[in-house]
C-alpha positions as CSV (number, residue, x, y, z in Angstrom):
1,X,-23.7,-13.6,13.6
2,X,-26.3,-12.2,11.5
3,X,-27.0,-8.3,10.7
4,X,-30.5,-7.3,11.5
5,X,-30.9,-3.4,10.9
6,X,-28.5,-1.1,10.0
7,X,-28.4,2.8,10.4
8,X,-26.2,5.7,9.2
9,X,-25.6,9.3,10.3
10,X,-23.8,11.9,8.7
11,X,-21.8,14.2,11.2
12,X,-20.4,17.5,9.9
13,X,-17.1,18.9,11.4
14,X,-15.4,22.2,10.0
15,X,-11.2,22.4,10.4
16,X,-10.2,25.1,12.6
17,X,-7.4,25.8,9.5
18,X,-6.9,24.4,6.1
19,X,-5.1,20.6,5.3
20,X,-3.4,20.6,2.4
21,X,-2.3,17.1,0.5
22,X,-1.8,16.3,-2.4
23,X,-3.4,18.7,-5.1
24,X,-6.5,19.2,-2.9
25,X,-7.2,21.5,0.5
26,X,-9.6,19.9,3.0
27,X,-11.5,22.8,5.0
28,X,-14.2,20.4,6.3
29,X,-15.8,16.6,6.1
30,X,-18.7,14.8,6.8
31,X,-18.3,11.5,8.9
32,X,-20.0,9.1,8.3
33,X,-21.3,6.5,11.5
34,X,-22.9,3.6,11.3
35,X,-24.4,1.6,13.8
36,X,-25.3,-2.2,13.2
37,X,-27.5,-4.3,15.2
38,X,-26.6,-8.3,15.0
39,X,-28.1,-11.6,16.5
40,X,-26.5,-14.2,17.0
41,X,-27.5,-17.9,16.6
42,X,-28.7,-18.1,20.2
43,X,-30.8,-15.0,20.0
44,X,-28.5,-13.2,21.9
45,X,-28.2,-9.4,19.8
46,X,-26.0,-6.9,20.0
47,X,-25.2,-2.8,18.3
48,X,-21.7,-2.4,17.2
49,X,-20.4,1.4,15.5
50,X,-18.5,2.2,13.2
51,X,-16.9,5.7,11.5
52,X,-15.1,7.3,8.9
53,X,-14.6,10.4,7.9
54,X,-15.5,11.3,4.1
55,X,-12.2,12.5,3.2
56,X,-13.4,13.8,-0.8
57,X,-9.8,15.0,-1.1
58,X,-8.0,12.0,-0.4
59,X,-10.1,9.6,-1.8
60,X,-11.3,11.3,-5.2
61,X,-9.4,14.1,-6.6
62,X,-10.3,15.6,-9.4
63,X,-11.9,18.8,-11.0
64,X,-15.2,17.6,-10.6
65,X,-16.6,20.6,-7.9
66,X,-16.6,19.4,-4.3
67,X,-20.0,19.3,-3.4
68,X,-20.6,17.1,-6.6
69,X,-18.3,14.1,-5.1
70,X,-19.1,14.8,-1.4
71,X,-22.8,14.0,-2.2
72,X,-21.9,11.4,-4.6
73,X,-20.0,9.5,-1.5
74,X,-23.0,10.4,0.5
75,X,-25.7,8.9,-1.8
76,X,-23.3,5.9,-2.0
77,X,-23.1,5.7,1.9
78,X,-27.1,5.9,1.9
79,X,-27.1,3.2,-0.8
80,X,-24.6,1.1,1.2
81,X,-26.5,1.0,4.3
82,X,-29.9,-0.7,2.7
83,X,-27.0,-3.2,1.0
84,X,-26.0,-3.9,4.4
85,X,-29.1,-3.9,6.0
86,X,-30.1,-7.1,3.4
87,X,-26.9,-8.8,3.0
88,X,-28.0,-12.0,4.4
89,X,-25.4,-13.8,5.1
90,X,-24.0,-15.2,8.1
91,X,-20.5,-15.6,10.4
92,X,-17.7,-13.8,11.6
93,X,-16.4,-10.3,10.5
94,X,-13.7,-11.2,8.9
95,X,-15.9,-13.9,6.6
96,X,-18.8,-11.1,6.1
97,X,-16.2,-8.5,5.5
98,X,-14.4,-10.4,2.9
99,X,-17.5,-11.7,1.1
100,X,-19.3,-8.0,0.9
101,X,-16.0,-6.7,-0.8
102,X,-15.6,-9.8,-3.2
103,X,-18.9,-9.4,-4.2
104,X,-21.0,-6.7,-3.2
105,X,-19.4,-3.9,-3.1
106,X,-18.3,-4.2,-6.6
107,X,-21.7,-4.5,-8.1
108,X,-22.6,-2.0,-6.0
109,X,-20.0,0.7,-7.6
110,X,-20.8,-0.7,-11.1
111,X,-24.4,0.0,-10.7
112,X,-23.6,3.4,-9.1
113,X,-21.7,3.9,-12.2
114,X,-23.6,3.1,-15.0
115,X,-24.5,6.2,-17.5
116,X,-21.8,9.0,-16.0
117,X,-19.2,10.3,-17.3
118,X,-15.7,9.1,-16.5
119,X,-15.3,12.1,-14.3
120,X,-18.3,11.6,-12.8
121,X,-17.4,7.8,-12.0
122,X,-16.3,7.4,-8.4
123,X,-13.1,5.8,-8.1
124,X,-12.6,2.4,-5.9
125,X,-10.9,3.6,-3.6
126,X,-13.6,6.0,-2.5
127,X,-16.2,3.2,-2.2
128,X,-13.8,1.2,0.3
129,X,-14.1,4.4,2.3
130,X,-17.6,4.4,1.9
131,X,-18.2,0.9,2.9
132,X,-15.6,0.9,6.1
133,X,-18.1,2.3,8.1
134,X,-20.5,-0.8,8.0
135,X,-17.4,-3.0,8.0
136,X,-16.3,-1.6,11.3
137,X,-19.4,-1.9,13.2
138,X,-19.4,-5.8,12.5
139,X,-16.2,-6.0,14.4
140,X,-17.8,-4.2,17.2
141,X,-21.1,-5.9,17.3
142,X,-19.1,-9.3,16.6
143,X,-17.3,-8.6,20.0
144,X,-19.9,-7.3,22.5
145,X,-21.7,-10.8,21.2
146,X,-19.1,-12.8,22.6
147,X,-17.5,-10.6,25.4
148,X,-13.7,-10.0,24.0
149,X,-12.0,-7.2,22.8
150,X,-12.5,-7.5,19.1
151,X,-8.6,-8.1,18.6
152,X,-9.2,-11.4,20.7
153,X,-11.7,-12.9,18.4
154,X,-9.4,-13.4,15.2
155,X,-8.0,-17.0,15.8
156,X,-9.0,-19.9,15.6
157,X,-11.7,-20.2,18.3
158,X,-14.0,-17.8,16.5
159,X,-13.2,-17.9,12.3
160,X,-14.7,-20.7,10.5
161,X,-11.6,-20.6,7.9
162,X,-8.0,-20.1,7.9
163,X,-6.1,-17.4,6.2
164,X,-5.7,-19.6,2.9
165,X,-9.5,-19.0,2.2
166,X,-8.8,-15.6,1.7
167,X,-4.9,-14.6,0.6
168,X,-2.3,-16.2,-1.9
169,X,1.0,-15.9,-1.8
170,X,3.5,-14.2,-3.6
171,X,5.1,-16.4,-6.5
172,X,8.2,-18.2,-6.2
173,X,7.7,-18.0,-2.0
174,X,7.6,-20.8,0.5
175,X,4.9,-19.1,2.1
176,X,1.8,-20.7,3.1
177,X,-1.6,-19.5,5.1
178,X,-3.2,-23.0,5.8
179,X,-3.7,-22.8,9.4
180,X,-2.9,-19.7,10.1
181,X,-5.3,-16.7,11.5
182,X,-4.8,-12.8,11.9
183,X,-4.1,-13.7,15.4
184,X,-0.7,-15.6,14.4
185,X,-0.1,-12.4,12.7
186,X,-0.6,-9.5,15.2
187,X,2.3,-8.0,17.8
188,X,1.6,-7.6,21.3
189,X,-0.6,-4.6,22.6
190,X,1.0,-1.5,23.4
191,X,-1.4,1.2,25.1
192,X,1.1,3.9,24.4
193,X,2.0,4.8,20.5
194,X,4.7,7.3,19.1
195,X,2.4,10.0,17.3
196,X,3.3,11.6,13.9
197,X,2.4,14.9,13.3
198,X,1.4,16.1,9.8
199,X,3.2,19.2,8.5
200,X,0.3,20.4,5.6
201,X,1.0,21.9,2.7
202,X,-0.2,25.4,4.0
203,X,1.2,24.8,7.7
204,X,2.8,27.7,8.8
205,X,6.6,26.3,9.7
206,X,8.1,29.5,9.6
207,X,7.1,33.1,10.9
208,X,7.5,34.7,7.9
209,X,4.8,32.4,6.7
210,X,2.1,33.3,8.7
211,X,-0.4,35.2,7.0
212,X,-2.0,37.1,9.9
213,X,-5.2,35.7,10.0
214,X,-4.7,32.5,11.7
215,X,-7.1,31.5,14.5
216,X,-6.3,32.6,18.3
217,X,-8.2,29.7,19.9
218,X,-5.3,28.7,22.1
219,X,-3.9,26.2,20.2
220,X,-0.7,26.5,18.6
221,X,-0.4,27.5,14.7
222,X,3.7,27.2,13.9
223,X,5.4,24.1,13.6
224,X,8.1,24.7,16.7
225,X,4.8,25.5,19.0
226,X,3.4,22.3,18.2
227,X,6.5,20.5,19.0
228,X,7.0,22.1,22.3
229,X,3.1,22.0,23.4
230,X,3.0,18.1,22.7
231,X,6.6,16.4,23.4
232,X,6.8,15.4,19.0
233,X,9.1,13.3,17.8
234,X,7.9,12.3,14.7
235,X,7.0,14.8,11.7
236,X,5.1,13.7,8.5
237,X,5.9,16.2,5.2
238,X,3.4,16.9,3.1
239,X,5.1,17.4,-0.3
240,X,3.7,18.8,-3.5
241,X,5.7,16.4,-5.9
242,X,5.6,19.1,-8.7
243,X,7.9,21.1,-7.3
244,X,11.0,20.0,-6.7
245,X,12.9,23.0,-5.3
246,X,9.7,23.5,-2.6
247,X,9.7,20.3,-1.8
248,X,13.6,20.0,-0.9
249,X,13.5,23.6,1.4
250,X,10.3,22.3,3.2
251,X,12.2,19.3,3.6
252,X,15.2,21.2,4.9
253,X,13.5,24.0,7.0
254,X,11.0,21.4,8.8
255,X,14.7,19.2,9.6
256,X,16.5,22.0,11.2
257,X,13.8,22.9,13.2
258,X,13.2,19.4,14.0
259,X,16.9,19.1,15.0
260,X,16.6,21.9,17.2
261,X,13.5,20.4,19.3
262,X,14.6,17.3,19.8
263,X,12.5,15.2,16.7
264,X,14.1,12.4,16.1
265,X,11.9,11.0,12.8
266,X,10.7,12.7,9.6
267,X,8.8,11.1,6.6
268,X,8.0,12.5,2.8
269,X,4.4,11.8,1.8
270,X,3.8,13.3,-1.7
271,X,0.2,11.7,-1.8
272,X,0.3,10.5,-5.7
273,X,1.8,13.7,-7.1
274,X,5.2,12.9,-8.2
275,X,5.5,11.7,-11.6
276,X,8.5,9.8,-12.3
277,X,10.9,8.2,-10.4
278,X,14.5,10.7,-10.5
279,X,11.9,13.5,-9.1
280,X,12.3,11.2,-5.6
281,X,15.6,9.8,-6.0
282,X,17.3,12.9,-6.8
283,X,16.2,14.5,-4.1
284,X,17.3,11.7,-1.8
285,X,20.8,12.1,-3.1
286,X,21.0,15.9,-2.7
287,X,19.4,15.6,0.9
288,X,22.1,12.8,1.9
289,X,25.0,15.0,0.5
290,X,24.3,18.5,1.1
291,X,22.0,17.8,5.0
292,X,23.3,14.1,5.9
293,X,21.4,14.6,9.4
294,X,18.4,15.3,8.0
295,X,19.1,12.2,5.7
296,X,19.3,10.4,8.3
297,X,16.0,11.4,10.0
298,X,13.9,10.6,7.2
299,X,12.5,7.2,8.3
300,X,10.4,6.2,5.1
301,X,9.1,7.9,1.9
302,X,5.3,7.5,1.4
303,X,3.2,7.2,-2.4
304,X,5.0,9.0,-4.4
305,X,3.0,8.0,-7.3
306,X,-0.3,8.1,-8.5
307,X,-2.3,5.0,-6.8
308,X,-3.1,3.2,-9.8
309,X,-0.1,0.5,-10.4
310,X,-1.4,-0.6,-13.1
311,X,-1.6,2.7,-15.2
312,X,1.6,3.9,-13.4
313,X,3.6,1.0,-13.1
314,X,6.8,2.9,-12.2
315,X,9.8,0.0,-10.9
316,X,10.4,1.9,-7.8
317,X,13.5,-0.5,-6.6
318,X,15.6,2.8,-6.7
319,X,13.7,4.5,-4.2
320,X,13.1,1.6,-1.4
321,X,17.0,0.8,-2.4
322,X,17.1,4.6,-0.1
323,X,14.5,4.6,2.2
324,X,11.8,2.6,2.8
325,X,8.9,3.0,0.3
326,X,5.6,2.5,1.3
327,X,2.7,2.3,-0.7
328,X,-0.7,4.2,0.9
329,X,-3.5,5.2,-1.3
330,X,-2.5,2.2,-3.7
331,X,-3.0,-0.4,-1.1
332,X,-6.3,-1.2,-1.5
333,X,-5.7,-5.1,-0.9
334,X,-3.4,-7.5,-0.2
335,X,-3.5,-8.7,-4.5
336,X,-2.6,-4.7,-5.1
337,X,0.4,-4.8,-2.4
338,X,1.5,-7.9,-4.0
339,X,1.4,-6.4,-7.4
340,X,3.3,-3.5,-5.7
341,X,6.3,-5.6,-4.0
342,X,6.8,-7.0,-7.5
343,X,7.8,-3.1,-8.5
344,X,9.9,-2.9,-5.7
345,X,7.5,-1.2,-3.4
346,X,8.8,-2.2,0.6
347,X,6.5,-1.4,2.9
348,X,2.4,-0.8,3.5
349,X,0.5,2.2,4.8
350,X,-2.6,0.6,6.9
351,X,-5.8,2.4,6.9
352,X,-8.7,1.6,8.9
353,X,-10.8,3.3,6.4
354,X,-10.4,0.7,3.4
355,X,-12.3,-1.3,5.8
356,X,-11.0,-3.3,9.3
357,X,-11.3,-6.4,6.8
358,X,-8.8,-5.1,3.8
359,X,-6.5,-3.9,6.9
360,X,-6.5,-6.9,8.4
361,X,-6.0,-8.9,5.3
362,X,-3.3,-7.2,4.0
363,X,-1.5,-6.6,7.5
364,X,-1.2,-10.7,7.1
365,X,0.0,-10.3,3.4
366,X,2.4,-7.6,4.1
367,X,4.1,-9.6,7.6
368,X,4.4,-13.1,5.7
369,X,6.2,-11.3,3.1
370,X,8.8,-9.3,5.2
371,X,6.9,-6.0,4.8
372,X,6.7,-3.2,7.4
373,X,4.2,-1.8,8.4
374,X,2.4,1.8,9.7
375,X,-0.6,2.7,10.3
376,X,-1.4,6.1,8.5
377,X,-4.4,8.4,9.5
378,X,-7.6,10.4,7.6
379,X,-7.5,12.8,10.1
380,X,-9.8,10.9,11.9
381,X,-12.1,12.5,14.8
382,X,-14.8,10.8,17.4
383,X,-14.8,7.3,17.2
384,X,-12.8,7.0,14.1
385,X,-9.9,7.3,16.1
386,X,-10.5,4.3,18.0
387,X,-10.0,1.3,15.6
388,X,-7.5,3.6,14.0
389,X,-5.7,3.1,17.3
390,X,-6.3,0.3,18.0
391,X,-5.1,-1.4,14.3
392,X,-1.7,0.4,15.0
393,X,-1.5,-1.2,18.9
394,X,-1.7,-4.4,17.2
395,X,-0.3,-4.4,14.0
396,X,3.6,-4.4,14.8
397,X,4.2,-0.7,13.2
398,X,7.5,0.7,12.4
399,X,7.1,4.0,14.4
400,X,3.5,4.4,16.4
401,X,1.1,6.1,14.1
402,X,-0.2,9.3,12.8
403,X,-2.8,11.1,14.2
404,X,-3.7,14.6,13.0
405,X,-7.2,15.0,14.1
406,X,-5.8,16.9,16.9
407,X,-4.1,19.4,14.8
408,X,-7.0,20.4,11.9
409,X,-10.4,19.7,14.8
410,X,-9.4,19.5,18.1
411,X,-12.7,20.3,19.5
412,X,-14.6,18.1,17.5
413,X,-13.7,15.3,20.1
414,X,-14.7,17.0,22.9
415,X,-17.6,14.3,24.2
416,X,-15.3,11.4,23.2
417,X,-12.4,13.3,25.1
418,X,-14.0,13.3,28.0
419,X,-13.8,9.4,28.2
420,X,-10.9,8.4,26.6
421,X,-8.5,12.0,27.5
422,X,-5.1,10.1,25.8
423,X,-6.4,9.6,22.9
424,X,-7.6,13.2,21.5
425,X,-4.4,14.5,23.4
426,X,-1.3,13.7,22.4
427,X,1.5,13.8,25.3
428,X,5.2,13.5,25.4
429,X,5.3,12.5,21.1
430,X,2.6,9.5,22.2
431,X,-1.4,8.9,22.8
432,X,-2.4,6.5,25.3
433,X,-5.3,4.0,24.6
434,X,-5.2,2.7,28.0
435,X,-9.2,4.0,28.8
436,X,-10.3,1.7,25.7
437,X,-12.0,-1.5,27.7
438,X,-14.8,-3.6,27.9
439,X,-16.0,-6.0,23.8
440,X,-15.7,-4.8,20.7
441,X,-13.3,-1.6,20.2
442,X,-14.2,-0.6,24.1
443,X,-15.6,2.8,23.0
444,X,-17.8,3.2,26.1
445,X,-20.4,4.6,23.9
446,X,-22.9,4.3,26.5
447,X,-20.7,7.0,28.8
448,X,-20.0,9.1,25.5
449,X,-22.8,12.0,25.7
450,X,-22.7,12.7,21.7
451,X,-26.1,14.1,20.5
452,X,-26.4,12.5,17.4
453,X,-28.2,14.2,14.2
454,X,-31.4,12.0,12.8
455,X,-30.6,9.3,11.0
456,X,-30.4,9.2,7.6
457,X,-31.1,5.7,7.2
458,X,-33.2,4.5,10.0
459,X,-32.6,0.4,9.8
């Protein structure tokens, strides 16, 4: 397979309330959808699409103004595309994927970088998001050339190399990749996925914390409503990791009322803010002694730390000696997750938006090495959702997925919706992919009536 054009839109969407994570507040994002058009050696061509929202927040925070990064990420989506577009090299996905973000990609950032301030600098993990776009699409295209579901065309019958090409393993393991494929690696389908539910840092839980000037749009604003209106089970906390005696009450208040609804799973996701290792642990201790239920309910404890491991090389064995630790942001690649299991890190975070081919990869890396696994949203709308989805139906996750796109823009789906209901719905604490069919990620595109904007880059 061989790319032949390449184009790129930029679709607005505005939250119906505020997401807070982290240090940052997300309000709205720009997605960013690509659409690639391949040929194969028989002439036979194909379009494949791919999307990701630009999630400025997540994946570059800082006090540089908003604006200033969004249109930095932009300009680098822009500059991405016309990489694409001449990338001439040939083969599966997987083998494009992997040789774009070995050597493109970085080159790409460098040049992007050269002359700005640090501040000004965008940060890796913002380029991966800026690239997954383009990365997805190949999957897609790669699938409608050859007829399968793009999860069928990772073994053996389709890859020119095995696993070994492109992971090591840890030291000191009798681990080996020669011969193996992703395929060896994935679990069986499932069509219908627990759902996790994130509790924001300015989500009303409680009455008295409703400000009186949330929307009336028919969708619910308190945390109990949610609960009741969609069957959940599962609860992600957002926790603000500077603040230790917030954090434990959120933890506590969202537990009893979890207990009283019939959840049956929370989760702590501090998004890099914590900085030092007794901030988590303590709490652990007091939550196990003083709320033992609640304890138990707590299924995993998500990036504590700021993502760099190398600046912040904290030995977390304390933590995942508790709970399950598992590294998001800083899991950029399967070398970073094996730098991470070194420091006692436990499990991974998956993200479709560091690119189908870094989640793939390190969903390999992280099984062979006796790590679990989840599959962690961007609060991802339209197609985003889809290989989002879909990674978590294959990738053998502890508990389902998250999925909060229909929480913070629940109409922002509304064409998609229409052909694929159980997945921009959740029901009973699960979405159902079951309407996903035909190559590639079975979007349907063609039944989808989306007007899309004018391209920015034409192909």
């Amino acid at each position: 397979m061989k790319i032949i054009s390449v184009q790129l839109y930029f679709l607005p969407v505005q939250t119906r309330v505020p997401y807070q994570f982290g240090f940052e507040t997300m309000s709205e994002v720009t997605c960013a959808r690509a659409r690639i058009r391949v040929r194969d050696d028989s002439g036979r061509e194909a379009d494949g699409w791919g999307e990701t929202p630009l999630n400025v927040q997540w994946v570059w925070p800082g006090a540089l103004p908003l604006k200033a990064r969004e249109d930095a990420l932009k300009s680098f989506c822009i500059r991405l595309a016309k990489e694409w577009n001449a990338f001439a090299q040939d083969g599966h996905p997987l083998e494009l994927g992997h040789a774009f973000l070995e050597n493109e990609l970085p080159r790409v950032l460098e040049e992007a970088k050269l002359g700005l301030e640090p501040e000004k600098r965008m940060p890796w993990l913002a380029a991966l998001v800026c690239c997954s776009p383009f990365d997805l699409a190949l999957y897609d295209a790669f699938g409608k050339l050859v007829g399968k579901p793009a999860y069928e065309t990772l073994g053996q019958e389709y890859l020119r190399r095995d696993l070994s090409f492109f992971l090591e393993p840890a030291e000191g393991r009798d681990i080996s990749f020669s011969g193996k494929f992703p395929s060896d690696y994935l679990a069986q389908k499932a069509t219908r996925l627990p759902v996790w539910h994130s509790v924001g840092g300015a989500d009303a839980v409680l009455p008295d914390e409703l400000k009186g000037d949330e929307p009336k749009d028919g969708y619910p604003v308190l945390l109990r409503d949610w609960i009741l209106r969609d069957g959940l089970f599962c609860l992600k906390v957002k926790l603000r990791g500077h603040d230790a005696a917030w954090d434990y009450q959120r933890l506590v208040n969202i537990g009893q009322i979890g207990m009283e609804t019939g959840v049956r799973w929370i989760c702590a996701d501090y998004n890099c803010t914590a900085q030092d290792v007794p901030y988590v642990t303590e709490m652990l201790d007091r939550l196990m002694k003083d709320h033992p239920r609640i304890y138990g309910m707590l299924l995993y404890v998500e990036q504590p730390f700021p993502y760099d491991l190398e600046a912040h090389a904290f030995d977390v064995h304390e933590i995942s000696a508790r709970k399950p630790l598992f590294m998001d942001e800083s899991a950029h690649d399967w070398r970073v997750i094996r730098h991470g299991r070194k420091l006692g890190w436990s499990s991974v975070a998956l993200k479709t938006c560091k690119t189908q081919t870094g989640a793939l990869l390190s969903m390999c890396w992280a099984r062979a090495h006796g790590m679990t696994l989840m599959v962690q949203d961007l609060t991802n709308p339209m197609l985003a959702i889809i290989p989002h989805a879909l990674l978590a139906a294959h990738a053998g996750t502890t508990m389902g997925l998250e999925c909060n796109a229909a929480q913070y823009y629940p109409e922002a789906s509304n064409p998609e919706a229409a052909i694929h209901p159980g997945i921009y719905r959740r029901r009973d604490g699960h979405i159902d992919i079951s309407s996903l069919q035909g190559p590639g990620f079975g979007y349907r595109s063609d039944e989808i009536r989306r007007e899309l904007p004018e391209a920015v880059v034409k192909g």
